[in-house]
N, C-alpha and C positions, 0 to 999 in steps of 0.2 A: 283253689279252683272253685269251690263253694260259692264266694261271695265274686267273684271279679266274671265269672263264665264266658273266658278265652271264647274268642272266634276263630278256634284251631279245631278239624275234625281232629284232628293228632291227641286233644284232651279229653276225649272218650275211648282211647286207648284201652285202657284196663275194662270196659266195657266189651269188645270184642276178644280180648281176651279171656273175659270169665267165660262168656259164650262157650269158645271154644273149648277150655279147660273144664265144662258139663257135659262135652258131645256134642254140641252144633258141629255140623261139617265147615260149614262156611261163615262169616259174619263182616260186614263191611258198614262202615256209617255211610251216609249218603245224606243231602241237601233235602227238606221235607218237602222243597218245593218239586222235589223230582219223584214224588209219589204220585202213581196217576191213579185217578179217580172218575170212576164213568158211570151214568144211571143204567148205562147196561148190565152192570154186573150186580146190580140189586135186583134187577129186572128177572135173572137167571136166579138168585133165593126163591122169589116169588111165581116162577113158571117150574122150577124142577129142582128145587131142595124140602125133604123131607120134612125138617125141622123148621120152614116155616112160618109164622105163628105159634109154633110151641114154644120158645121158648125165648125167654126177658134178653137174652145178645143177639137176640135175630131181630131181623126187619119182622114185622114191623114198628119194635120198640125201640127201635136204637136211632141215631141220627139219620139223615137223608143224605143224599150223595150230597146235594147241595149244600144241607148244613156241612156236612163232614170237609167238603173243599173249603169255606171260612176257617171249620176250628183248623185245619192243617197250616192253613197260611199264616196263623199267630206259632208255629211249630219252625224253629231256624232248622234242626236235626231230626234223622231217626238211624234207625239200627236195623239195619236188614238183618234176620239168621233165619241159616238153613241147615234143614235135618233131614236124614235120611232114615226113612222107617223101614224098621225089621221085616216086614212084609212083602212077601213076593209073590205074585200071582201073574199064570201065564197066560201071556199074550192072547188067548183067545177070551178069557174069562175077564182080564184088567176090563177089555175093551165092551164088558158090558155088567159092570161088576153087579149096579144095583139090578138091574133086572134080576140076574140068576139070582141074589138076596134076597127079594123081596117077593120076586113071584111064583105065589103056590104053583102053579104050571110050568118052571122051567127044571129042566133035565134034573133028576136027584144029585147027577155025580157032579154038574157042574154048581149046583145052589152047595152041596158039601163045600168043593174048593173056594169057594165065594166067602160064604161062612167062616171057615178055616182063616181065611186072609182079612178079613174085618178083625178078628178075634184077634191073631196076630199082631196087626195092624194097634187095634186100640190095647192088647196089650206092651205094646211096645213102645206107645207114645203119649202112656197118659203122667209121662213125669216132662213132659214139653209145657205145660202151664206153668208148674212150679216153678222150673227154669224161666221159663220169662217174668213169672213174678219176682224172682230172686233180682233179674238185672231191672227193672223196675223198681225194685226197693234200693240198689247199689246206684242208680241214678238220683232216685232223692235223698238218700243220703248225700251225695256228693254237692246237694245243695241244688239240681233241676225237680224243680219241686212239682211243677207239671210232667213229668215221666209218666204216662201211659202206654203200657203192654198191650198188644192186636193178636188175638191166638188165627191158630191154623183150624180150621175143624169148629163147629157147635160147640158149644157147652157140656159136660157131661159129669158136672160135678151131682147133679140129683137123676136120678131114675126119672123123676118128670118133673119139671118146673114148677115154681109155682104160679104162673103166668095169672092163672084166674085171680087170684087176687094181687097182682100187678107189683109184687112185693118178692126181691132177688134173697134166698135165706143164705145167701153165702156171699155177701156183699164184698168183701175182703179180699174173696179170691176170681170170681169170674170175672171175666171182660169177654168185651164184643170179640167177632173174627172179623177180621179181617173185609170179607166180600161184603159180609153182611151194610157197611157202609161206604160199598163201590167202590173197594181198593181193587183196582188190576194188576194183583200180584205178579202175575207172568209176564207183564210190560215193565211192572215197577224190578222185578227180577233182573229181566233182560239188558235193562238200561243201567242198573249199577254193575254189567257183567259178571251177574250171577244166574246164567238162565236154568229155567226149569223145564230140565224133557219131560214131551208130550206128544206123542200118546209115550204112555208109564214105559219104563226101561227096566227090569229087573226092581231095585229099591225106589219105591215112590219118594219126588223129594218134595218137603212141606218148607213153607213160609212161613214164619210171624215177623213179628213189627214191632221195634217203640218208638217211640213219639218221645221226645228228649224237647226240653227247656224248663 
């Protein structure tokens, strides 16, 4: 399989298997050309994500939608998986999670549950990198030596980046997410028949991605 790299999705078998045998819910290969990619959803980092500018996997260091649509089209495969986070927060609070988080002014009892469900949340899913770097590492083993991992979520391997001097100290292990280079997870979800409920349904469900050749 190494050297000859079948034009069978059926030869990343063991790919979606390992997936699932770590706890992905779901995982399916899919055609890289059926990733969709829009400068809208870079657009949304840059009007209402947090993170920004802080940190070396977000826009605005990482590729542009535009670049990102070339490097995909030298990509034959990828690997959808999906996860289901331990975090549940109700239906009045999902639907405004950061505000209650972040603003000093919203109701104590609702920034508590808010809080609570982040807390939750990133404890519950901060072995979803590893996981994808594992099937990352089991793709170039197998001899696709361009295998790159797409996380769900920001970076969170440092307390704060080290953006300022432009230098990633955990090169090994971060990679970009996913939005951050205008993947529209929810289209790219929906079209391999893996869609993602929205607005959040009890277990929030996350997306990542590799990129296989």
């Amino acid at each position: 399989m190494s050297d000859s790299h079948m034009n069978d999705e059926d030869d990343f078998s063991f790919l979606v298997k390992k997936a699932l045998e770590m706890g992905a819910a779901d995982a399916k290969i899919i055609p890289a050309s059926h990733i969709c990619v829009e400068d809208r959803v870079a657009l949304k980092c840059k009007s209402g994500c947090i993170s920004y500018g802080k940190k070396l996997t977000c826009p605005p260091y990482v590729p542009t939608p535009d670049q990102f649509r070339k490097i995909v089209s030298e990509y034959q495969y990828a690997l959808l998986v999906k996860y289901l986070s331990p975090a549940v927060a109700e239906p009045d609070i999902i639907c405004s999670i950061y505000r209650y988080w972040l603003d000093p002014k919203a109701p104590e009892d609702k920034k508590r549950k808010a809080q609570d469900f982040w807390t939750n949340h990133f404890n519950g899913t901060k072995n979803l990198s590893p996981m994808m770097l594992e099937l990352e590492r089991l793709a170039f083993n197998a001899g696709y030596t361009f295998a790159l991992a797409f996380m769900n979520g920001s970076c969170r391997l440092c307390e704060t980046c080290n953006v300022e001097k432009g230098l990633c100290l955990h090169p090994t292990q971060a990679r970009m997410t996913e939005h951050a280079v205008g993947i529209n997870m929810k289209k790219t979800a929906e079209a391999a028949g893996m869609p993602i409920r929205f607005p959040v349904i009890g277990h929030p469900e996350l997306m990542a991605l590799l990129l296989i050749d």
